[in-house]
C-alpha positions in Angstrom: 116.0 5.5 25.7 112.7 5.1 27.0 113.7 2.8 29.9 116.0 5.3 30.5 113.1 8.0 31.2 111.3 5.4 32.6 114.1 4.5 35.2 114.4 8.8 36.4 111.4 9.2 38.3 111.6 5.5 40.4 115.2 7.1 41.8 113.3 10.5 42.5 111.0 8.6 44.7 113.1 5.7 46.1 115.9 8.9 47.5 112.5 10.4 48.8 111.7 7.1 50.9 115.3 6.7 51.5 115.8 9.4 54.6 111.9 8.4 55.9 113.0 4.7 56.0 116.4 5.8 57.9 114.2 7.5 60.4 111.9 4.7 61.0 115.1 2.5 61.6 116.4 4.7 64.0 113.4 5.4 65.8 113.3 1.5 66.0 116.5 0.5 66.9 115.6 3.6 69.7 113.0 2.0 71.1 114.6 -1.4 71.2 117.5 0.2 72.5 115.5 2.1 75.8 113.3 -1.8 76.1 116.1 -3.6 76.7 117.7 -0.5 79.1 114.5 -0.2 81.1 114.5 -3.0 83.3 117.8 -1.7 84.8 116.3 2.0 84.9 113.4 0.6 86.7 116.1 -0.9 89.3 117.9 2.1 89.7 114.7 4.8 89.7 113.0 2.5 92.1 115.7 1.2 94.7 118.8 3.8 93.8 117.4 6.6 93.0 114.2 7.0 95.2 116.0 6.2 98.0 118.9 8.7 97.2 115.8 11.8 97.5 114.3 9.9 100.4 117.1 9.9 102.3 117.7 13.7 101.4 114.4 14.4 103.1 114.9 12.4 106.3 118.3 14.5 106.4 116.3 17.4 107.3 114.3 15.3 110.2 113.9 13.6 113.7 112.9 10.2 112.9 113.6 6.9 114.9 112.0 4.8 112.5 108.8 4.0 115.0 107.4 7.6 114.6 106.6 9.8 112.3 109.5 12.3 110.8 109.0 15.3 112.5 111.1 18.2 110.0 114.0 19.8 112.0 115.3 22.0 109.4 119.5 22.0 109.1 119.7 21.0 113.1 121.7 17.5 111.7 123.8 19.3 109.6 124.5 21.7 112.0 125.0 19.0 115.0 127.4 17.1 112.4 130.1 19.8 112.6 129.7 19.9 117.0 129.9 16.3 117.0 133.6 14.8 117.9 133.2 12.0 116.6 132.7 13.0 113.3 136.1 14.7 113.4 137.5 11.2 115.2 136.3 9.1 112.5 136.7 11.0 109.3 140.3 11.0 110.7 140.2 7.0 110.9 138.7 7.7 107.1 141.6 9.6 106.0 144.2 7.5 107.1 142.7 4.8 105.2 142.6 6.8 101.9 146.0 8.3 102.6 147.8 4.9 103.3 145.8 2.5 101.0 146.0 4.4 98.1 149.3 4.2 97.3 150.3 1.2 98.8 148.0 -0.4 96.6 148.7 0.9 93.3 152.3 0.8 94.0 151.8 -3.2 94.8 149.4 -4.1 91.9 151.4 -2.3 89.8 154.3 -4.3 90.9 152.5 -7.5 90.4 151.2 -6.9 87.0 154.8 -6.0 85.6 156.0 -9.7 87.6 153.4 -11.2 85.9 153.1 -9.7 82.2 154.2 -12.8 80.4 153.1 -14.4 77.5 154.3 -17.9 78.6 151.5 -20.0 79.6 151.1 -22.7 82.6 152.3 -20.9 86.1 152.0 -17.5 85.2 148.2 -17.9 84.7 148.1 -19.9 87.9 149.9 -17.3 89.5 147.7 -14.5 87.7 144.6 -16.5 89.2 145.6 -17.1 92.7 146.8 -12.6 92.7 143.3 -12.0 91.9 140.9 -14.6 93.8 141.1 -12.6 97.2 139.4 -9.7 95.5 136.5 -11.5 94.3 136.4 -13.9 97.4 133.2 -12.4 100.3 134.9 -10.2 102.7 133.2 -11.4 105.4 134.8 -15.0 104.6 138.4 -12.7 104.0 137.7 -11.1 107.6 137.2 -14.4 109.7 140.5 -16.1 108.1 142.2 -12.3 109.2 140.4 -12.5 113.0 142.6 -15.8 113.2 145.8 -14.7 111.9 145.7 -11.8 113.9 144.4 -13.2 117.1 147.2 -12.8 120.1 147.0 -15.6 121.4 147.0 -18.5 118.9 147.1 -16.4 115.9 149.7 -17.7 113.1 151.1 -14.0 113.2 152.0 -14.2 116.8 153.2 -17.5 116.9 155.3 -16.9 114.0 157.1 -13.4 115.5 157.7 -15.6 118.6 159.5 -18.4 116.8 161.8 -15.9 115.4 162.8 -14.6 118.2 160.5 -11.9 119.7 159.5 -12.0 123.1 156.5 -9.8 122.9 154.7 -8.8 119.9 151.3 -6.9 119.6 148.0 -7.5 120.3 146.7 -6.3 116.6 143.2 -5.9 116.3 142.6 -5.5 120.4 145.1 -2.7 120.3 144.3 1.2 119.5 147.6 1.8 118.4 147.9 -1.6 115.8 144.6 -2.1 114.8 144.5 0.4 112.0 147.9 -1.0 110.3 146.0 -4.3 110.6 143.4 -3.6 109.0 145.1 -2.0 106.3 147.7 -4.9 105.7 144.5 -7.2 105.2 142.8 -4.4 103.2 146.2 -4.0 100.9 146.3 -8.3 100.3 142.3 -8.2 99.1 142.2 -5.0 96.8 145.5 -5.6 95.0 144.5 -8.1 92.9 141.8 -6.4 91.1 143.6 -3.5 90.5 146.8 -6.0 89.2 144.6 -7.3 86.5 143.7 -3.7 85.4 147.2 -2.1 85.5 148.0 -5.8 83.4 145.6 -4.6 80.6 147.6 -1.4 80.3 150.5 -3.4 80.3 149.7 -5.0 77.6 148.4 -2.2 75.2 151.9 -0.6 75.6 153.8 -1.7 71.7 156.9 -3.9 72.5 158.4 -1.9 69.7 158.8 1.0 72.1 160.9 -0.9 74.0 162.9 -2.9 71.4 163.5 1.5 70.4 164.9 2.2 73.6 167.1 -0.8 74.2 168.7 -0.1 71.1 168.9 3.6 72.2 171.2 2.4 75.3 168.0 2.7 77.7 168.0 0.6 81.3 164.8 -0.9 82.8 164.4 1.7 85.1 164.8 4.1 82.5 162.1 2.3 80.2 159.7 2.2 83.5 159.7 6.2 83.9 159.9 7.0 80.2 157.6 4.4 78.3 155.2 2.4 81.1 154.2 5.2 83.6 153.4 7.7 80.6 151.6 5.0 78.4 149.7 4.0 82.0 148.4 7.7 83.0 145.1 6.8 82.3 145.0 3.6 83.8 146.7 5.2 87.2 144.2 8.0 86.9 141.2 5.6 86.8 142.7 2.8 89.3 143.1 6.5 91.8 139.6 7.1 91.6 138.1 3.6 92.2 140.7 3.4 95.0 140.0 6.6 96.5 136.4 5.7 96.8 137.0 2.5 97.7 138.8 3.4 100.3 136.5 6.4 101.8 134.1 3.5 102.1 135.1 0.7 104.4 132.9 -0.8 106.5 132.5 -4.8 105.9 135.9 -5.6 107.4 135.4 -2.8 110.4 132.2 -4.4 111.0 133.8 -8.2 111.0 137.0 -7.4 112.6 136.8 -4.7 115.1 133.2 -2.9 115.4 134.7 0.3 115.1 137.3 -0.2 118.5 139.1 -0.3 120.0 138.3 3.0 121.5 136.8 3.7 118.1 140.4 3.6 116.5 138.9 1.8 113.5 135.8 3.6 112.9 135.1 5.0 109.9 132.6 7.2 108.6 130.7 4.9 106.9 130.5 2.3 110.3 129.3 5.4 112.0 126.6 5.9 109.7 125.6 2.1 110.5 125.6 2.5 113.8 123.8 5.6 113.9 121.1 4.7 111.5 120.6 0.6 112.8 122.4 0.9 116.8 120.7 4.2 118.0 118.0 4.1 115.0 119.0 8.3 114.6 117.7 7.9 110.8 117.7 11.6 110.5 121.2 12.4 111.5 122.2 8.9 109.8 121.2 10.7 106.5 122.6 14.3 107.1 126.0 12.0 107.9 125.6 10.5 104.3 125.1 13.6 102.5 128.0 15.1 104.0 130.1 12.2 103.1 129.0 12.2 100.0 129.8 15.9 99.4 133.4 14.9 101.0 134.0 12.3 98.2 132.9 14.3 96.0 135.1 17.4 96.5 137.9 14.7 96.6 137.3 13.3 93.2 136.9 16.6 91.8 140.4 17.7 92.7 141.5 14.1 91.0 140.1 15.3 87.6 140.8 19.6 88.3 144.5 17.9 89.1 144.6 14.9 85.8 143.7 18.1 83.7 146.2 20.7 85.0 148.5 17.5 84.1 147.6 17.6 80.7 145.5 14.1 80.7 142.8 13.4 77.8 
C-alpha cells in the first residue's frame, strides 16, 4: 500500500516534466531543422532574392552600367507599352506557349502510355534514351539542330531531296520557318521529362480499374477518357504549369540557333531582355522588361489555378 502512495506523486511530477521535455524537443529539432535550411536561405536571400529588389529599383532608372543610376520614375514602364518590339516579340512568346504546350503534353503523354510496361530489358532502354535529351546541355542540343537544319548540307534537306522534293526550306535562315523549327527541336528536348512525369501518374492509377471496365464491356479509348485522363488531372494540371513557364522563357536555343532573326522572327521576350540589358547595356529598361514579364506569367498562371478550381480540382 505504501509503495502505492509512494509511486502517486513521482507520476504527478514526471506528467509535469512530460509537456516541458516535449517543448525542448521541438524547439530542438526547430533549430536543427532552420541549421540545416540556412545554407540554402543564405543562397537564395543573397543571390535570388537581393537581386529580385535590386533589379526592382534599377526598373525605375537610367543606368548603363558605367554611371551612376540616375532615378527616372515610371519612364521604362511607360516606354515598354510605345515600344514595337515589345509587341513583336511577346507575339514570338505567345506562339511558343500556344504551340508548345500542347504539342508536348499531348506527345509525352503519348510516350509514357507506349512505354508503361512492367517488362524489363528494352522498355527501360527505351525509357532512358525518351528522357536523355531533356537532361542533355542545350547548348550541345542546339549545335547538333544548327546541322540538321542547315540548307545546304543539313540531314533534313538532304533527306526531303532524296524523296523527291526539289526545293525545300531554308529553316532557321527563313522568317517564315524558323519559328516551326525551333519549336520541332524544342518539342524533341522537353518531352522526355514531362514522359517520365505523366509515367508516374501512370502508374499510381489501380489496374483494378481497368480489369472493372473491361469486364464492363469498355474499349481502350473509352478506358483513356474515363479512367486515365481523370486519375491524371493533377498531373496535367502541374505538367501545364511547368510547361507554360517553360515555355514563356526561352532563350538558350534562340541565343544558339538564331539570335533572335531572322528579322527578329524568333525573338522572344526573354532574348530581348538579354540584348537590352548585355548588347545596348539599357539595365534600367532591361529591368522594367522583366517586371513586366514577370507580371505577364503571372496573370497567366493565375488563370491556370482560377480555371483548375472552377474545374473542380483539389
Amino acid at each position: 500500500m505504501s509503495a502505492v502512495i509512494k509511486k502517486g506523486p513521482i507520476n504527478k511530477q514526471t506528467s509535469k516534466l512530460k509537456p516541458q521535455k516535449r517543448g525542448n524537443l521541438k524547439k530542438q529539432e526547430a533549430r536543427l531543422g532552420w541549421l540545416f535550411v540556412s545554407p540554402a536561405l543564405i543562397g537564395f536571400s543573397v543571390f535570388t532574392f537581393a537581386s529580385i529588389i535590386r533589379s526592382l529599383y534599377y526598373s525605375f532608372t537610367e543606368w548603363d552600367l558605367l554611371t551612376e543610376p540616375k532615378l527616372i520614375g515610371f519612364n521604362n514602364f511607360l516606354k515598354i507599352f510605345k515600344d514595337k518590339y515589345f509587341y513583336q516579340y511577346m507575339g514570338n512568346t505567345f506562339y511558343f506557349v500556344i504551340f508548345l504546350v500542347p504539342i508536348v503534353l499531348m506527345i509525352s503523354l503519348l510516350l509514357s502510355i507506349i512505354i508503361n510496361k512492367k517488362s524489363k530489358g528494352i522498355v527501360k532502354a527505351y525509357r532512358a534514351a525518351l528522357f536523355l535529351p531533356s537532361i542533355t546541355s542545350t547548348v550541345a542540343i542546339s549545335m547538333v539542330w544548327l546541322w540538321i537544319f542547315n540548307p545546304d548540307m543539313g540531314i533534313l534537306n538532304n533527306f526531303l531531296y532524296a524523296i523527291g522534293f526539289n526545293d525545300a526550306p531554308a529553316w532557321l535562315n527563313s522568317a517564315e520557318w524558323s519559328k516551326p523549327a525551333l519549336l520541332v527541336m524544342r518539342v524533341w528536348q522537353m518531352s522526355g521529362y514531362y514522359m517520365i512525369m505523366f509515367l508516374a501518374g501512370l502508374q499510381t492509377i489501380p489496374e483494378s480499374l481497368y480489369e472493372a471496365s473491361e469486364v464492363d464491356g469498355a474499349n481502350k479509348i473509352k478506358q483513356f477518357f474515363k479512367i486515365t485522363v481523370p486519375m491524371l488531372s493533377n498531373t496535367f494540371f502541374v505538367v501545364a504549369i511547368l510547361l507554360v513557364i517553360e515555355a514563356f522563357n526561352m532563350f538558350e536555343s534562340v541565343f544558339i540557333m538564331t539570335g533572335g532573326g531572322p528579322l527578329g522572327s524568333t525573338s522572344t521576350i526573354m532574348y530581348y531582355i538579354y540584348e537590352k540589358a548585355f548588347s545596348y547595356y539599357e539595365m534600367g529598361y532591361a529591368s522594367a522588361l522583366a517586371w513586366i514579364f514577370f507580371i505577364i506569367i503571372m496573370i497567366v498562371t493565375l488563370i491556370q489555378y482560377r480555371f483548375r478550381n472552377e474545374q473542380g480540382g483539389e
